[in-house]
C-alpha positions as protocol buffer text, in pm:
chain_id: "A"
residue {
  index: 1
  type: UNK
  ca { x: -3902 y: -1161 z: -1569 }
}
residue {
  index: 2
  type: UNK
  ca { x: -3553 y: -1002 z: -1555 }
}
residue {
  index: 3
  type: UNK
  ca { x: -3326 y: -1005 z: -1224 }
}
residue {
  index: 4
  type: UNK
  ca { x: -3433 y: -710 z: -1031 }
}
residue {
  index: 5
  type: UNK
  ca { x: -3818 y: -835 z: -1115 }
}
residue {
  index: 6
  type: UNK
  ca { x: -3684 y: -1159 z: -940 }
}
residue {
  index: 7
  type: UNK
  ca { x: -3501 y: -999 z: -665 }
}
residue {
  index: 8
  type: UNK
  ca { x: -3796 y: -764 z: -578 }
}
residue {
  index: 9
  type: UNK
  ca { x: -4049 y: -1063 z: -596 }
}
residue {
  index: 10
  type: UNK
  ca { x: -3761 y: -1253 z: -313 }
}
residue {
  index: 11
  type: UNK
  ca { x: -3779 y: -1003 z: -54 }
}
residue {
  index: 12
  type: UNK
  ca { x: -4180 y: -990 z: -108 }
}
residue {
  index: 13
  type: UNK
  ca { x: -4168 y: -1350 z: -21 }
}
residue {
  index: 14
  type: UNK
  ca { x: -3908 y: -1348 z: 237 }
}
residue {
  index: 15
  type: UNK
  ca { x: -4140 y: -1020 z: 459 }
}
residue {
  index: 16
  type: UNK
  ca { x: -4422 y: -1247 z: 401 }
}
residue {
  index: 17
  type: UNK
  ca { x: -4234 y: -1602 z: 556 }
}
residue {
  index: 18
  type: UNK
  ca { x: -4364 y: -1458 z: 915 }
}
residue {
  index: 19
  type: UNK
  ca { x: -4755 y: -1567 z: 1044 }
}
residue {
  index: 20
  type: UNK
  ca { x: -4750 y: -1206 z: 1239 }
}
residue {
  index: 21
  type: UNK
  ca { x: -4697 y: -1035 z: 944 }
}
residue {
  index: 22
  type: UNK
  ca { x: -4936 y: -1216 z: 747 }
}
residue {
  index: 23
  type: UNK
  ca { x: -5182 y: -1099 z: 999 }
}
residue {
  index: 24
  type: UNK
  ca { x: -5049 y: -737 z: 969 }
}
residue {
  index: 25
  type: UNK
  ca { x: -5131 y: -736 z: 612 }
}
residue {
  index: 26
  type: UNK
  ca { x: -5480 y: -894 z: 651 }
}
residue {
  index: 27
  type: UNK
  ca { x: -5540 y: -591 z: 966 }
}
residue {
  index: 28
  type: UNK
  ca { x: -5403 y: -327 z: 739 }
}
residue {
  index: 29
  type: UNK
  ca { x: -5613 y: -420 z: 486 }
}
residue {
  index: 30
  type: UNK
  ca { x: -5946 y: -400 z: 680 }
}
residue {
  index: 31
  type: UNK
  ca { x: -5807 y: -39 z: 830 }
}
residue {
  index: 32
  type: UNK
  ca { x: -5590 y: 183 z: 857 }
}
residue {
  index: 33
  type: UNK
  ca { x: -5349 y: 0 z: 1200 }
}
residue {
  index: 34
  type: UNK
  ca { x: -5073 y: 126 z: 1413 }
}
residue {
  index: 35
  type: UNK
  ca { x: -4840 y: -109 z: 1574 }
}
residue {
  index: 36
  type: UNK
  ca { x: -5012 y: -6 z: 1926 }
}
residue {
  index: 37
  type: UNK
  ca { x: -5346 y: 0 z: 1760 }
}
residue {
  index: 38
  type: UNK
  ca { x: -5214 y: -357 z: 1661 }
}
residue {
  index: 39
  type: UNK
  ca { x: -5085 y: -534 z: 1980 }
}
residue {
  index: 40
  type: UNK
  ca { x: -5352 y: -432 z: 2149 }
}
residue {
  index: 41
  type: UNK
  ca { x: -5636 y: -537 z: 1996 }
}
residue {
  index: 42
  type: UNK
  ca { x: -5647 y: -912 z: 2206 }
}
residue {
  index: 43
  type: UNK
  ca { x: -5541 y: -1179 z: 2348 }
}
residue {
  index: 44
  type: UNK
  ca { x: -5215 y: -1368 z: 2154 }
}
residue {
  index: 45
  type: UNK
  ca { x: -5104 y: -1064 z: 1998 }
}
residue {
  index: 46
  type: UNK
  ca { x: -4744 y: -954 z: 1993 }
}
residue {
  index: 47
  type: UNK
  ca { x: -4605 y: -678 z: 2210 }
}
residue {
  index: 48
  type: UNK
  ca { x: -4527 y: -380 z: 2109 }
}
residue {
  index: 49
  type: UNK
  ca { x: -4211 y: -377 z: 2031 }
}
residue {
  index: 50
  type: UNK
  ca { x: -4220 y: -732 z: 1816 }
}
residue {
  index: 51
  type: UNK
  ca { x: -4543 y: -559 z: 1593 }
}
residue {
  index: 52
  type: UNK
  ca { x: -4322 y: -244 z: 1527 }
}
residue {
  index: 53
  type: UNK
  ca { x: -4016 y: -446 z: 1386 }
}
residue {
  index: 54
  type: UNK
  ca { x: -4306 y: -670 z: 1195 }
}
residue {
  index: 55
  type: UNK
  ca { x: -4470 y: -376 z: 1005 }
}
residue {
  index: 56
  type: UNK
  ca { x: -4126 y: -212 z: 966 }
}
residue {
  index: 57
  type: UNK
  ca { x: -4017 y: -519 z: 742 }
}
residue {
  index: 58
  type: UNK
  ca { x: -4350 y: -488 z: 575 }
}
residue {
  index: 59
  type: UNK
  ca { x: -4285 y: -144 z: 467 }
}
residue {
  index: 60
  type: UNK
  ca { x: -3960 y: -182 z: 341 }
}
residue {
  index: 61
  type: UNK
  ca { x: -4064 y: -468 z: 162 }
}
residue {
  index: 62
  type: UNK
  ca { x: -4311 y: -193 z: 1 }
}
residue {
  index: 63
  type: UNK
  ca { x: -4637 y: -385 z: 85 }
}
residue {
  index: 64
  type: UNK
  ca { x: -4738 y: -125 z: 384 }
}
residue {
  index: 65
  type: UNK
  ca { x: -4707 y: 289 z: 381 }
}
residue {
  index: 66
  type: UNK
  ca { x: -4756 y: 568 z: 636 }
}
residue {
  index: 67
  type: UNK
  ca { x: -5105 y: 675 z: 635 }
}
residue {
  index: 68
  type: UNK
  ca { x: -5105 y: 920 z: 901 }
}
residue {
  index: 69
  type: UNK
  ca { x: -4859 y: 1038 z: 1161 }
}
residue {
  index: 70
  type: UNK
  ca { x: -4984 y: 1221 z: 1507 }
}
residue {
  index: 71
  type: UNK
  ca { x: -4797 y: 1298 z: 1851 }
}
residue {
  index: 72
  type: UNK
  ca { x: -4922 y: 1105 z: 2092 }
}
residue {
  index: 73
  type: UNK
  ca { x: -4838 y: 1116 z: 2477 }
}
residue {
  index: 74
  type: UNK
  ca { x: -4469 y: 1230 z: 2357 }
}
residue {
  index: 75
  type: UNK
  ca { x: -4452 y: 987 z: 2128 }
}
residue {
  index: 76
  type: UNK
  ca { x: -4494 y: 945 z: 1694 }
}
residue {
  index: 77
  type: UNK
  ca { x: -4790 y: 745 z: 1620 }
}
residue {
  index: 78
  type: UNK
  ca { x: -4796 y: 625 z: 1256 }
}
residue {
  index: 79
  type: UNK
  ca { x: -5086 y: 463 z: 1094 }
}
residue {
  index: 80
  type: UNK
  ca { x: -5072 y: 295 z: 806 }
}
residue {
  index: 81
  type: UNK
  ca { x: -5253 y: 107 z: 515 }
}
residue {
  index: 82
  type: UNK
  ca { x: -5114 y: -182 z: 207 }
}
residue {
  index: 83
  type: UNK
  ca { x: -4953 y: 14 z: -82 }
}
residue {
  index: 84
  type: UNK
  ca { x: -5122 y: -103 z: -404 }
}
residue {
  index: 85
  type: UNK
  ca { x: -4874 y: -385 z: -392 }
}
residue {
  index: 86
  type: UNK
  ca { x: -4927 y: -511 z: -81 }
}
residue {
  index: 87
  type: UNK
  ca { x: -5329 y: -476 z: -122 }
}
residue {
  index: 88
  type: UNK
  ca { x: -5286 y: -721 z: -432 }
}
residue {
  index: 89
  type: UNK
  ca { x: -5070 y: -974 z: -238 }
}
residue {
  index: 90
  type: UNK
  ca { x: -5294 y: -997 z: 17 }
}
residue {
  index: 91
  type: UNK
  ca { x: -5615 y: -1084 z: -264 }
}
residue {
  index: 92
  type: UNK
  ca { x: -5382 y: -1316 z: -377 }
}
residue {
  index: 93
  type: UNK
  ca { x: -5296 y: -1465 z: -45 }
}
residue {
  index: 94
  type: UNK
  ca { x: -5710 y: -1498 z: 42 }
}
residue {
  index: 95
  type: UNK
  ca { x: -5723 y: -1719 z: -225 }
}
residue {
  index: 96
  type: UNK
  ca { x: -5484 y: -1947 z: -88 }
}
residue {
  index: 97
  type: UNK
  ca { x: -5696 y: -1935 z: 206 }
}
């Protein structure tokens, strides 16, 4: 494994050192989520705000992608779903379970 394989498997590990967005990753991977679609889905869920920055760390940590984007009430609403990446990591992390 060469540097940038080590640096790119760092920041993998550093988006995943959060509990919310191992939960992100699990949702995403069941279906397609927005952050709204997200926080609102029950009780002890973050707000808003908290599961946008969440998913935007796992996207630039390339485990998440845009899915589908739609206007809503003035608003962008962007879905999205694990990358191919991201889909392995979280196999990997149900066997940890």
């Amino acid at each position: 494994m060469d540097r940038r394989d080590r640096e790119k498997m760092a920041a993998t590990m550093r988006a995943l050192a959060h509990p919310t967005r191992l939960e992100v990753l699990a949702a995403v991977n069941s279906e397609e989520q927005s952050p709204s679609q997200f926080s609102d889905a029950g009780p002890g869920r973050p707000t808003l705000g908290t599961a946008s920055h969440h998913f935007r760390a796992l996207r630039r940590a390339g485990l998440i992608e845009v899915s589908a984007t739609e206007q809503r009430r003035g608003a962008i609403m962007r879905s999205y779903r694990p990358t191919a990446t991201g889909a392995r990591v979280n196999r990997w992390l149900g066997r940890l379970r």
